[in-house]
C-alpha positions in Angstrom: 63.2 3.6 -8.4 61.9 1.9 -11.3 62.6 2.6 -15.0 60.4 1.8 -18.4 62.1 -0.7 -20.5 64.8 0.5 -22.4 63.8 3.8 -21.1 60.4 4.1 -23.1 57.5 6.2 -22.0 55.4 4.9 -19.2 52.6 7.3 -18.6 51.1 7.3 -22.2 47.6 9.6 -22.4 48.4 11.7 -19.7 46.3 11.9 -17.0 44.1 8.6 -17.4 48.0 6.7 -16.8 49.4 8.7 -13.6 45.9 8.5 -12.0 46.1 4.7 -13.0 49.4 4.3 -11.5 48.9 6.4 -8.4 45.1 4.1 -7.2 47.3 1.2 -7.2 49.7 2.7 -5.2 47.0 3.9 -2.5 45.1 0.4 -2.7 48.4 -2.0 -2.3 50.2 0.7 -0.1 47.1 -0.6 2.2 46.9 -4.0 1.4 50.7 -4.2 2.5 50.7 -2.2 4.9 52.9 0.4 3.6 53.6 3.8 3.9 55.0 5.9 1.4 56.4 9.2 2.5 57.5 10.7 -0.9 56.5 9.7 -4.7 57.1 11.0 -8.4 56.4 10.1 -11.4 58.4 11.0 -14.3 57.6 10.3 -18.0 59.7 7.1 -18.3 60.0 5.8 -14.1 59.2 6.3 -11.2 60.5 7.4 -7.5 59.2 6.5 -4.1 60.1 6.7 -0.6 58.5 3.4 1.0 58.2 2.4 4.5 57.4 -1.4 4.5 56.4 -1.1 8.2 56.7 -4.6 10.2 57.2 -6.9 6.8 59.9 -6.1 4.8 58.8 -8.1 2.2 55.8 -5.7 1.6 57.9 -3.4 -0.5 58.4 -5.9 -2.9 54.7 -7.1 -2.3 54.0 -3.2 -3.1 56.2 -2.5 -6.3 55.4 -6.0 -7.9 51.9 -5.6 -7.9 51.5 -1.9 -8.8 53.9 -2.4 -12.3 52.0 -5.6 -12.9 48.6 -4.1 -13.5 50.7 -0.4 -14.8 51.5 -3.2 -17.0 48.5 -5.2 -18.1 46.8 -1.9 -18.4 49.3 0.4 -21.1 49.5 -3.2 -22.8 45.8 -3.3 -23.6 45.5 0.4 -24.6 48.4 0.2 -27.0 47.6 -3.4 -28.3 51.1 -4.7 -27.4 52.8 -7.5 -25.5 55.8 -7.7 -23.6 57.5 -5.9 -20.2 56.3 -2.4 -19.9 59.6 -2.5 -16.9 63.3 -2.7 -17.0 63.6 -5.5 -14.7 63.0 -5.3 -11.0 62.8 -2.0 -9.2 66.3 -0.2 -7.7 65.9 0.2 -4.1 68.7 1.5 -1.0 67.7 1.4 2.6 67.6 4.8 4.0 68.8 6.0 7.8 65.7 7.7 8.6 67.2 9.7 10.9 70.1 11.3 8.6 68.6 11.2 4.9 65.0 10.7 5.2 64.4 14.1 4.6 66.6 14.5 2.0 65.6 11.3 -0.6 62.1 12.6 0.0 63.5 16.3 -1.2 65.5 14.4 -4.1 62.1 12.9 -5.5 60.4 16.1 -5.2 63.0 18.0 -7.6 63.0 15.6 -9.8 60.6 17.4 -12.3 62.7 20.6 -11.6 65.8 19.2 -12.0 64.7 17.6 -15.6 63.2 21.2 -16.7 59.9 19.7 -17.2 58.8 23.0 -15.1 60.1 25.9 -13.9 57.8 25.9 -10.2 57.3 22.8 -8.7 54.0 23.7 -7.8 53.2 22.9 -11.5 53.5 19.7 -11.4 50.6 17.5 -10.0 52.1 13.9 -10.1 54.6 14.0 -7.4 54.3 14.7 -3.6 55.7 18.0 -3.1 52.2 19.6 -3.6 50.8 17.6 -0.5 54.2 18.2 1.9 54.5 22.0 0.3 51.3 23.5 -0.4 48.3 21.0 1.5 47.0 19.9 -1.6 45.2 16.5 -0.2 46.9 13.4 -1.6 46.1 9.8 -0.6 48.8 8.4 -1.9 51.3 10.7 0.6 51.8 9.7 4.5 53.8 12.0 6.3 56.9 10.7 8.6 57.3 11.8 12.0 60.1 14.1 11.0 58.3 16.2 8.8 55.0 16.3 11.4 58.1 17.6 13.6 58.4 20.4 11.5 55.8 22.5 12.8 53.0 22.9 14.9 50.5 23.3 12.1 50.0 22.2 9.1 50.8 25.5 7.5 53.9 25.4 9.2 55.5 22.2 7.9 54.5 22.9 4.8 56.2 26.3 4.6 59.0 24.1 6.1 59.3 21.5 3.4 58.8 24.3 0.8 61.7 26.1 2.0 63.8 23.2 2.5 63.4 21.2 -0.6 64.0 24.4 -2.7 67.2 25.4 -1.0 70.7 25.2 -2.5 71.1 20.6 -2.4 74.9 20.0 -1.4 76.4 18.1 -4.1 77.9 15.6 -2.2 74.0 14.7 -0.5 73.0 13.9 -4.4 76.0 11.9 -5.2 75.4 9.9 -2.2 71.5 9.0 -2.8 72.1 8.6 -6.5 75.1 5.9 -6.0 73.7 4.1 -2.8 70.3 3.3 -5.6 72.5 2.5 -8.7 74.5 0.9 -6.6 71.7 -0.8 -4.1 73.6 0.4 -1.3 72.7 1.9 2.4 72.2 5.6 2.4 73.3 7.0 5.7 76.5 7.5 7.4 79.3 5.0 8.3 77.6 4.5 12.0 74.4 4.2 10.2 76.5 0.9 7.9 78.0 -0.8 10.7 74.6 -0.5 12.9 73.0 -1.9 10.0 75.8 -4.8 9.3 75.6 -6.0 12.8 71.8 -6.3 12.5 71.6 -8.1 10.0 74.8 -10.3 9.6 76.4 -8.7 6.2 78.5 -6.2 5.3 77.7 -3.2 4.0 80.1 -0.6 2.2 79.6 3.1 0.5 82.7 4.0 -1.2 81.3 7.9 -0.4 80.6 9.0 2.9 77.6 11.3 3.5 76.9 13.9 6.0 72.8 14.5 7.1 70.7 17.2 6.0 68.3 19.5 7.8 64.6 20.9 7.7 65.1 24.4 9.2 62.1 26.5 10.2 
């Protein structure tokens, strides 16, 4: 997640600045090798759920580059200078196994949740209109859990629909909201210690989360 500066608008002259935004993100997503399984873009930030693949480093490769030029380019149409960013990006390594699905339903609400529409369908810079409805979206690769959902294409979608607007369990949105202000693992305490071993550091959520489903 990344935020404007001091909360100021990002996405100026509608349409010309998402569209803007969003070719970056499908030209570096491939110049990184990247994979993004769930985006939106709000007024003032903006969400993603990355997979760096094989180089980590490619996410930061990825969100560098994109609010760089989102940068340059809202500089030169409003004839200013300085950061268009609040600093580097907020990010929180996700079990893909137990919360996957659910930070990707997280991003999707967001334009619901901030009453910016009433039916998410209404909303055209985010990725539930790919994973929901089958609207065609570069930007959007699907994970193998949500290709699980279904034997067609009609299917997962009716899947995710149904899914992302069921009733969220408060404790699944307290849990992704402190593991990114925090920069903390989201995933269980198995999901921690696997992680801590790997890599050599401890890790530590002060609120244990439980995983959510896709039911068909």
């Amino acid at each position: 997640m990344q935020r404007g500066h001091n909360r100021q608008t990002i996405f100026i002259s509608d349409d010309d600045d998402y569209n803007y935004y969003r070719e970056n993100l499908i030209y570096y997503k491939q110049e990184f090798k990247c994979k993004i399984y769930s985006y939106c873009l709000m007024t003032n930030h903006v969400h993603l759920v990355v997979d760096p693949g094989g180089n980590p480093e490619g996410l930061s490769q990825l969100m560098k580059h994109v609010a760089g030029r989102q940068t340059r380019y809202v500089n030169k149409l409003e004839k200013r200078t300085g950061s268009l960013w609040e600093g580097r990006f907020k990010s929180s390594i996700v079990s893909q196994v137990e919360y996957l699905a659910a930070c990707c339903r997280y991003i999707d609400l967001n334009p619901l949740r901030a009453g910016m529409v009433s039916d998410l369908s209404d909303y055209r810079w985010s990725s539930y209109c790919c994973k929901g409805e089958g609207k065609k979206d570069l930007v959007v690769d699907f994970d193998s859990f949500y290709l699980s959902q279904g034997n067609s294409a009609t299917e997962r979608q009716e899947a995710y629909a149904e899914y992302v607007l069921a009733t969220v369990p408060e404790y699944e949105l307290k849990l992704i909201r402190d593991s990114l202000q925090r920069g903390q693992l989201t995933g269980s305490n198995r999901f921690r210690e696997e992680i801590s071993l790997k890599l050599g550091i401890r890790f530590s959520n002060k609120v244990p989360g439980r995983p959510g489903k896709i039911q068909k």
